[in-house]
DORO-31104 format. One record per residue: x, z, y of N, C-alpha, C in turn. Coordinates in steps of 0.1 Angstrom, whole numbers. Layout:
<pts>
nc1,nc3,nc2,cac1,cac3,cac2,cc1,cc3,cc2
X,Z,Y,X,Z,Y,X,Z,Y
...
</pts>
This chain:
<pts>
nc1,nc3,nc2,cac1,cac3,cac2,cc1,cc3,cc2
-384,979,946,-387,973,933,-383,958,935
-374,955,929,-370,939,928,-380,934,924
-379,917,926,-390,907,923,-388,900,921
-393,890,912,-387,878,913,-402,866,914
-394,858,920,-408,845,926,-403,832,916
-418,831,914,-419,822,901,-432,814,905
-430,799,913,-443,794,916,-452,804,929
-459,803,924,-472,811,932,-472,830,930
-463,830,917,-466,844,910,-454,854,913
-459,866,910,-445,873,916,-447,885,905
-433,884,897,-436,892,885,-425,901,889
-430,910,887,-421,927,887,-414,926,878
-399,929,881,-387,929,868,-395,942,859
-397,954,865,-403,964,860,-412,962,854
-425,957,855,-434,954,843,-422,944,829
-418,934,837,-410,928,823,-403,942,816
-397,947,818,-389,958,810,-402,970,804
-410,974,813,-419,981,805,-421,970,791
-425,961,799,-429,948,784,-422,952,772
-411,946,771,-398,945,761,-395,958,752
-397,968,764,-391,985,758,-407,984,750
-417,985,752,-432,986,746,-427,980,729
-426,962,736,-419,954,722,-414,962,710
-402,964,717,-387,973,710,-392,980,703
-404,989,712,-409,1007,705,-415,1001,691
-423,993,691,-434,989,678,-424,979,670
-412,969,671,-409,971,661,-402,976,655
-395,991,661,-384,1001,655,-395,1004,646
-406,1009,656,-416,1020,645,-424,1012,632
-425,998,628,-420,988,617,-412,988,612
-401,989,614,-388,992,606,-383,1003,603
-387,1014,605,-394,1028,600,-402,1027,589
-414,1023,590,-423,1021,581,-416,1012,564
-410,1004,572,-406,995,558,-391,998,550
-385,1008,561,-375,1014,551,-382,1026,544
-390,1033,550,-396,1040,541,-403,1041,529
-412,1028,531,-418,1022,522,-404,1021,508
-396,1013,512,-386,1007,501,-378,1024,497
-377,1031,505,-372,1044,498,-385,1052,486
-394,1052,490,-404,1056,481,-407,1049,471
-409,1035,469,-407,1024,459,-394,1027,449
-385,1028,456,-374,1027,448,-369,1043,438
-381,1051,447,-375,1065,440,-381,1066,428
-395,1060,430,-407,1059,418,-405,1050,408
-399,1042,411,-392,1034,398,-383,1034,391
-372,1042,397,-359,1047,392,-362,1061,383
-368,1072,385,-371,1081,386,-386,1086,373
-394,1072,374,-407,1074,364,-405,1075,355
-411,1083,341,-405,1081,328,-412,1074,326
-411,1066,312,-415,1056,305,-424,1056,298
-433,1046,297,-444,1049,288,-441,1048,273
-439,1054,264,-434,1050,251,-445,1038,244
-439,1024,239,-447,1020,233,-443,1016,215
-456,1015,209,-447,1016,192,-447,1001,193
-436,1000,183,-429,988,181,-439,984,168
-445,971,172,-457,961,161,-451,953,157
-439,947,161,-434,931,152,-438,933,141
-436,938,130,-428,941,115,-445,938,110
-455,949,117,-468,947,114,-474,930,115
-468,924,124,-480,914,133,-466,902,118
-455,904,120,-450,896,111,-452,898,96
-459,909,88,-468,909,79,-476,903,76
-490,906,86,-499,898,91,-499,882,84
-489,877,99,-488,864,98,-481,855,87
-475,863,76,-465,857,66,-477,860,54
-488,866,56,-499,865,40,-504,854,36
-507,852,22,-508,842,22,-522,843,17
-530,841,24,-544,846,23,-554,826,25
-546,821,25,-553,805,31,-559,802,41
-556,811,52,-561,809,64,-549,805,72
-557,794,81,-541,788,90,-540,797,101
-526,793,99,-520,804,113,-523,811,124
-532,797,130,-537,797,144,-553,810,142
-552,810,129,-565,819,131,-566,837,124
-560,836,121,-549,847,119,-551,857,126
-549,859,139,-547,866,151,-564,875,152
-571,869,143,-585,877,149,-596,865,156
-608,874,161,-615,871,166,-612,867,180
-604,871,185,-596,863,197,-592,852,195
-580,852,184,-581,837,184,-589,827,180
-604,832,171,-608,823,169,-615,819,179
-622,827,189,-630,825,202,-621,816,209
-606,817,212,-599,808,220,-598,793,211
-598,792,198,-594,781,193,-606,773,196
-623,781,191,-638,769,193,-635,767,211
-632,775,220,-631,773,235,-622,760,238
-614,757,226,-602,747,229,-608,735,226
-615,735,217,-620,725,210,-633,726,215
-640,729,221,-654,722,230,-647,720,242
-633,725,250,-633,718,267,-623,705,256
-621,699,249,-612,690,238,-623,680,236
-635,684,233,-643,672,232,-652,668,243
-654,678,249,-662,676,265,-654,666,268
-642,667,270,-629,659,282,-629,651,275
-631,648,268,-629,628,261,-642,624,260
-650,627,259,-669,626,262,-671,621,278
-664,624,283,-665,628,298,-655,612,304
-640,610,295,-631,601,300,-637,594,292
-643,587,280,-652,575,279,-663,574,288
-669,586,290,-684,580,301,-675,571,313
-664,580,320,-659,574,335,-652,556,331
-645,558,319,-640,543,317,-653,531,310
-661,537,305,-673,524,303,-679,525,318
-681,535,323,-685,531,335,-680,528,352
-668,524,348,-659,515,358,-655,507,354
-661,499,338,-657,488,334,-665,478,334
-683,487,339,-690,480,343,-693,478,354
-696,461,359,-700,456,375,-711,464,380
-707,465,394,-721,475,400,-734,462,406
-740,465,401,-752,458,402,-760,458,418
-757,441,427,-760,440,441,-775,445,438
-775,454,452,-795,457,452,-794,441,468
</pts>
């Protein structure tokens, strides 16, 4: 069995090659894995039928063209109205909040 001397240590060329071939084995058998993976991906996507969905523009541009006196933004429902009061409380918090920080960095800090 050859050897080679390194310092103090004496490493078996054979252990290194067990090493390497060990290496090699796990990541063929990863590259196994991930072509397979991408063959199965690709067959299920190519291959799935489709979910049919109905077509709403025509409805939702109905909708939004009545003239009922409600503005736009509210139109959409109770979603939108929940997102529009959500807009407009973090809208007034945040300027509530950037006067508190600017009057109070505009005031001197008081030596104790």
């Amino acid at each position: 069995m050859p050897q080679r001397i390194l310092g103090s240590q004496v490493v078996s060329l054979s252990l290194c090659r067990v090493f390497t071939s060990y290496l090699t084995l796990i990541f063929v058998k990863m590259y196994r894995h991930l072509t397979g993976l991408q063959h199965i991906l690709r067959r299920t996507i190519t291959n799935s039928a489709r979910r049919q969905v109905n077509n709403t523009v025509k409805e939702k541009q109905r909708l939004f063209q009545e003239d009922n006196g409600m503005p736009v933004h509210l139109k959409g429902g109770s979603k939108d109205a929940l997102l529009y009061r959500a807009t407009m409380a973090l809208t007034v918090f945040g300027t509530g909040y950037v006067v508190y920080e600017l009057l109070s960095a505009s005031m001197p800090k008081k030596a104790q």
